[in-house]
C-alpha positions, 0 to 999 in steps of 0.5 A: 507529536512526532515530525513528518518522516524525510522521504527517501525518494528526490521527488513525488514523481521519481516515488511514483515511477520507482514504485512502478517499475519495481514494487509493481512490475517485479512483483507478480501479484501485483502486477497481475492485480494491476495495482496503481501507485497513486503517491508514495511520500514523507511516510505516506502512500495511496495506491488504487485497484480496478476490480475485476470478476475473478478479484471476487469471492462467492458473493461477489464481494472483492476477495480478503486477500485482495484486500489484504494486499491494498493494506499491505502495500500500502503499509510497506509503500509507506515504509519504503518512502522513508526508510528504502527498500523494506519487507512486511514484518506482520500486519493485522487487518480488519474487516470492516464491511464488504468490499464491494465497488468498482475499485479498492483504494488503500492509504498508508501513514508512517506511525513511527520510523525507526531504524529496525522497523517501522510502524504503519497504518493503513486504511483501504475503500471500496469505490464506485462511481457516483457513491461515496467511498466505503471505508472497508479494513483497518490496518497496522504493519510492521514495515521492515527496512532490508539495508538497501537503499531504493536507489541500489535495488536492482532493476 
């Protein structure tokens, strides 16, 4: 059983806040999406999107990419709280049912830390008010660290 990865941020709030202003705001995809960091900590991370009309595909489910793209964060969201600043190596998603809802949620755990990479699983849901969460995609990434340290990423 491995031991909870040390985080690379001084506190949950500072996590949240450096996400915003770079993994959101400096991405624009992101920001366009209006992806929410929700925690960013000790190897895990859970982020929230609204859904929106033009986020969908012809059946009116959310669109794989924007699926895709919970997983993803999440996974290199998870990454960067243990090891910096980090970039997606590859990740292999699931579809596990529509994502169909009021917002998309997307959790990601560190499975392992290493020096060169970092291995993470990530699990995204649809919500909607009053129903209970449906678990849509499965995830697992591997999590890249650049060498720079989060606190030396320009801003």
């Amino acid at each position: 059983m491995s031991t909870r990865p040390v985080t690379r941020f001084d506190s949950p709030e500072a996590s949240i806040a450096y996400m915003r202003k770079v993994a959101v705001a400096r991405s624009g995809f992101s920001a366009w999406l209006d992806v929410e960091p929700v925690k960013v900590w000790q190897g895990e991370s859970e982020l929230t999107l609204t859904l929106r009309p033009e986020m969908t595909q012809h059946h009116g489910f959310a669109h794989g990419a924007i699926v895709g793209l919970m997983a993803d964060n999440a996974c290199a969201w998870a990454g960067a709280s243990v090891a910096g600043d980090v970039v997606t190596g590859g990740y292999t998603i699931d579809f596990l049912r529509p994502a169909k809802g009021e917002r998309l949620r997307a959790k990601g755990t560190v499975v392992k830390a290493g020096k060169r990479q970092v291995v993470v699983r990530a699990d995204v849901w649809a919500e909607s008010e009053g129903e209970a969460p449906v678990h849509v995609a499965a995830a697992q990434a591997t999590i890249v660290p650049t060498g720079l340290a989060s606190e030396t990423v320009a801003m």
